[in-house]
N, C-alpha and C positions, 0 to 999 in steps of 0.2 A: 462053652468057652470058659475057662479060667476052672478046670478041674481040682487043679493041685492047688489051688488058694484054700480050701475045704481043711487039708493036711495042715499048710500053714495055721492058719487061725487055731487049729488045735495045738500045734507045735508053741505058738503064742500065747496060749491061755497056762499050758503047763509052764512056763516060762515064767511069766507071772506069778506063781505059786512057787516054784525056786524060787528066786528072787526076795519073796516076804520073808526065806527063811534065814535068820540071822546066820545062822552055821557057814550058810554059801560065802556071806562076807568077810568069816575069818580069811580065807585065800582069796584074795587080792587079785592074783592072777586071772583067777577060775571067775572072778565078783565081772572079771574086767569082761571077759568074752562071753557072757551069758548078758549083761548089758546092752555088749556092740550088738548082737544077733537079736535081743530083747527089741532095738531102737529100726534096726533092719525091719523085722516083720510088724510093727505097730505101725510102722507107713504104708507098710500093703494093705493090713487089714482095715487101716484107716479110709485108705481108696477104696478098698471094696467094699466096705458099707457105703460108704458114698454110691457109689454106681449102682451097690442092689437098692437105695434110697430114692434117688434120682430115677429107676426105672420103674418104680409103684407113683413116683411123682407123676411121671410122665403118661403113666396110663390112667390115673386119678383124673388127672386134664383134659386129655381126650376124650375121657367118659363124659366130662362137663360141658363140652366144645359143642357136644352135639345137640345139649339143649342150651347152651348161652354161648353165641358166636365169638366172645372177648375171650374164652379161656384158650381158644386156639394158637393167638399167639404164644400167652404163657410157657402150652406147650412145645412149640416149637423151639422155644430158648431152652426148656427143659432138657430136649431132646439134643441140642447142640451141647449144654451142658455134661450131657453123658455119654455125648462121642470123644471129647476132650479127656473127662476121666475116664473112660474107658482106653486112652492111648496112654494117658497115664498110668492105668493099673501095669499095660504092657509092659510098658520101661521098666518098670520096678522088680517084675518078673523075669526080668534078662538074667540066666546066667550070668553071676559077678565073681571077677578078679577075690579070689580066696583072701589078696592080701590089703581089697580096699577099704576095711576097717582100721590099717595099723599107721602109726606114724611114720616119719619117711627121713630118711640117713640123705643128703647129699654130696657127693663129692663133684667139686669144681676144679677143672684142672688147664692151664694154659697151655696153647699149645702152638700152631703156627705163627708167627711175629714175636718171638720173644719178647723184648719186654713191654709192650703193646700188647700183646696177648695177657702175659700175667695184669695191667689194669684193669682191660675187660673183665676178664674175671672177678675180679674186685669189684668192676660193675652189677657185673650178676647176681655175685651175692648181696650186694644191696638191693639191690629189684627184689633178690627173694625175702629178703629178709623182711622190707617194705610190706611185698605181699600177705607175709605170713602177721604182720602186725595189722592190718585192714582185715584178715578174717578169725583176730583174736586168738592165732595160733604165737604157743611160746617156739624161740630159737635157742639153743645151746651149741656153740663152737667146739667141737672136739678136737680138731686140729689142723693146723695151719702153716704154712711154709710161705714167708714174704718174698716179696721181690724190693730190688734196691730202691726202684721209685716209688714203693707202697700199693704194688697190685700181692697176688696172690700166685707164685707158682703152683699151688694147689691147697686147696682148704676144706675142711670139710664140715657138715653142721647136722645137727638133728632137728628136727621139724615135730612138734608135740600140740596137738589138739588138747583143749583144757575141755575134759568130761569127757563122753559118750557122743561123737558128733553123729547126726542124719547120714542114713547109706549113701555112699557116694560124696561125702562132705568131709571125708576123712584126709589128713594131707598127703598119705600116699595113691590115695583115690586121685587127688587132682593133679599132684605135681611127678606122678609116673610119666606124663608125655614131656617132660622137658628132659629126659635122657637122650642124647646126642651130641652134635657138635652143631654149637655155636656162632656163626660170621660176625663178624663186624666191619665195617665198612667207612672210614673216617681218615683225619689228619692226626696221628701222632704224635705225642708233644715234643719226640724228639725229631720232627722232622721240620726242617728250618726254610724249605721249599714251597710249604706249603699241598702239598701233592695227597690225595686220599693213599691207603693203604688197606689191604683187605689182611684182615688173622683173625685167628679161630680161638673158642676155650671149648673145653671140651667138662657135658655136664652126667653125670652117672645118677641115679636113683635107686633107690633101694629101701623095699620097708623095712621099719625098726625091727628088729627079731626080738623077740621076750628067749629067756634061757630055756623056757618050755620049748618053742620052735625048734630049737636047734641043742642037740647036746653036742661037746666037745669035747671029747677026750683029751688028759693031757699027756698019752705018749703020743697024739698024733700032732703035738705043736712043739714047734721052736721058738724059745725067748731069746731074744741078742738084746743085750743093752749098750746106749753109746751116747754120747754128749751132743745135748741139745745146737744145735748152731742157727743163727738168724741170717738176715741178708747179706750177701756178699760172703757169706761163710764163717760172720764171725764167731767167734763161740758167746752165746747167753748162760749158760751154764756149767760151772766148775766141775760137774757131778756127772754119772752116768744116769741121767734120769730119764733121757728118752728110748723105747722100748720098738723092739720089730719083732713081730709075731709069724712067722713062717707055720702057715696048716700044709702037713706035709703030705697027707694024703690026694690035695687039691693043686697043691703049690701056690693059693693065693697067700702071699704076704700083705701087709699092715703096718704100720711105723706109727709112731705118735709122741708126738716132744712137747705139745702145749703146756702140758703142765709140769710144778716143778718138783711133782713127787713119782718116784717110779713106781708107785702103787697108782696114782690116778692112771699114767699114763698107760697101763697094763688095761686097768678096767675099761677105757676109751677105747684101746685097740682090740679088747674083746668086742666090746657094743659092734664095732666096724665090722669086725671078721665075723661074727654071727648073720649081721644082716646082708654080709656077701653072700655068704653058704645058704642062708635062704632064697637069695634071687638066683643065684645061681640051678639051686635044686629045683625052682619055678620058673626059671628058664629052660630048664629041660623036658619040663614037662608040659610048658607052650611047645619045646620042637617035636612033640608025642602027641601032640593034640590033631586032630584035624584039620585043616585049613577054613573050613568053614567056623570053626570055633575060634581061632585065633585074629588076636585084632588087626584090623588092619590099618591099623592109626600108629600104635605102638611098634615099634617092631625091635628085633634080638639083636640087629646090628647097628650096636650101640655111634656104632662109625660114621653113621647115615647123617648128611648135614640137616638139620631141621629148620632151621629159620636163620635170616640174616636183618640184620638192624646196622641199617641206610643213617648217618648221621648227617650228610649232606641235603637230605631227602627228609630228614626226619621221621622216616619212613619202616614199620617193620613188614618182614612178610614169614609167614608160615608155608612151610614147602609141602607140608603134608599135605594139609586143609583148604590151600589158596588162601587162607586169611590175611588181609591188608590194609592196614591203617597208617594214618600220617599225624602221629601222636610217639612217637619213640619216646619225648622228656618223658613224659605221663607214665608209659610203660616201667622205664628204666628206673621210677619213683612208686613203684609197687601197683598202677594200677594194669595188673596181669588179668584181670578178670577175663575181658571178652575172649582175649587170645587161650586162654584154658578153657574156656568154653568151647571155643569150634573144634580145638582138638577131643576133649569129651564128647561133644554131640557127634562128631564121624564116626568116631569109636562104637558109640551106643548104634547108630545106624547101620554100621557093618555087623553088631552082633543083631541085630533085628533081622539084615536080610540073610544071615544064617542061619534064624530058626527058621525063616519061609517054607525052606525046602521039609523041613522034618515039620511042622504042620500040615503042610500041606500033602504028606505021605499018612500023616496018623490018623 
């Protein structure tokens, strides 16, 4: 068991030795992803000393047991202790999402209930933003389109871990399962009846792309510039400062007015349209994969309603997972913790019972 930990731990040891060499850290880029992959295998190999520790523990004990009957117990906690890491080492060994080292682009967009919808949204991005400030991650707004009551007809934000986070502690590691749509389920503040109303936002994810990830030619982009406009249409800006970016060989387009230079706003709607072109291209290559390797937690169709949040009820539920609690304030005030948890832990469960079958052939 655990053959290919042998490879790693070597892979790890040379890694180490990059790393001390100052040269590596002139490129920044290069500095960044021999880190992420550095932080990745130092936990495996951390578990696996552990387990081959625990398993000399464990027979150290038993050798003792049989002339002093107290070590027996010892050993048997021992012995619990090294089925635990040993499931441990498992997980850490799962084939992982190529992109769950990078940071994570969201767009928020309103959708059914108009302008009920565009609040919700507005809600959302506070829960993440909440979220992302309880796990010490930074938020930057790249671009935003208001609604007349001050929700959001769509907005979008980058999500940036400060350092080298642990595998799987990355923000597009955790906050990839909140890509779908939305419910909400509440009284309106323009509704004078008093009566609940159900509408939707609808939430996209996407990792950060570095310029490495993704080249861009610039005969295959269109630049249109046009005047910024705020709620209700009115214009904020005299200038042609906001930018739409049409990739033509893809036809995904981009826009971006937040800023009031049309040079930021160009570099923003680069950031966006790189890390669509990489979800995009990792989208493809989830629909090329096997079924057995693909999650079955996350899925390609971004359309799928994921969860509804009960304000009557105070209630959310997770449609993938069954996850259900009667805490919405708390939620919608960043604490997202357990609910990205049970979407994570199905995830990791579906890729566990996928390797069964190819272990159990090899």
């Amino acid at each position: 068991m655990f053959e290919a930990v042998d490879g790693l731990v070597t892979e790890h040891r040379e890694l180490e030795t990059r790393l001390a060499d100052p040269a590596i850290h002139a490129d920044q880029g290069l500095a960044k992803r021999l880190n992420q992959r550095y932080a990745e295998l130092s936990a495996i190999v951390r578990t696996y000393d552990e387990w081959q520790q625990l398993g000399d523990d464990v027979e150290a004990a038993r050798e003792l047991a049989h002339e002093d009957e107290s070590f027996a117990e010892e050993a048997e906690q021992l012995a619990e202790r090294r089925v635990a890491t040993e499931e441990r080492l498992r997980h850490l060994l799962v084939p992982r999402d190529p992109a769950d080292s990078k940071d994570a682009i969201l767009e928020i967009k309103s959708g059914e209930g108009g302008e009920e919808s565009a609040l919700f949204a507005g809600d959302l991005l506070r829960m993440y933003s909440r979220y992302a400030e309880r796990r010490g991650w930074k938020t930057e707004q790249l671009d935003a389109t208001e609604s007349d009551l001050g929700g959001f007809k769509s907005v979008t934000v980058a999500v940036k871990a400060k350092g080298a986070p642990e595998p799987g502690e990355a923000p597009y590691a955790l906050l990839k399962f909140e890509g779908g749509v939305h419910r909400v389920q509440r009284v309106p503040v323009t509704e004078s009846q008093g009566r609940v109303h159900t509408s939707a936002a609808g939430v996209l994810v996407m990792p950060e792309a570095e310029q490495v990830d993704v080249t861009i030619e610039e005969k295959d982009i269109r630049i249109d510039v046009f005047r910024s406009s705020g709620p209700g249409g009115q214009s904020v800006n005299t200038t042609d400062s906001a930018v739409r970016i049409t990739h033509l060989p893809t036809g995904i387009v981009v826009s971006c007015q937040n800023e009031k230079s049309q040079l930021q706003n160009r570099e923003q709607a680069m950031r966006i349209l790189r890390s669509r072109l990489l979800q995009a291209a990792q989208d493809a290559a989830d629909a090329e994969a096997s079924d057995a390797r693909r999650s079955q937690v996350r899925t390609v169709d971004r359309s799928e309603r994921i969860r509804t949040y009960n304000f009557p009820e105070n209630r959310i539920s997770d449609h993938r997972t069954g996850y259900k609690a009667y805490n919405l304030d708390a939620v919608l005030d960043g604490d997202l913790e357990p609910v990205v948890t049970s979407a994570v832990e199905a995830d990791l469960a579906a890729r566990l019972d996928a390797l069964e079958p190819e272990q159990s052939t090899s």
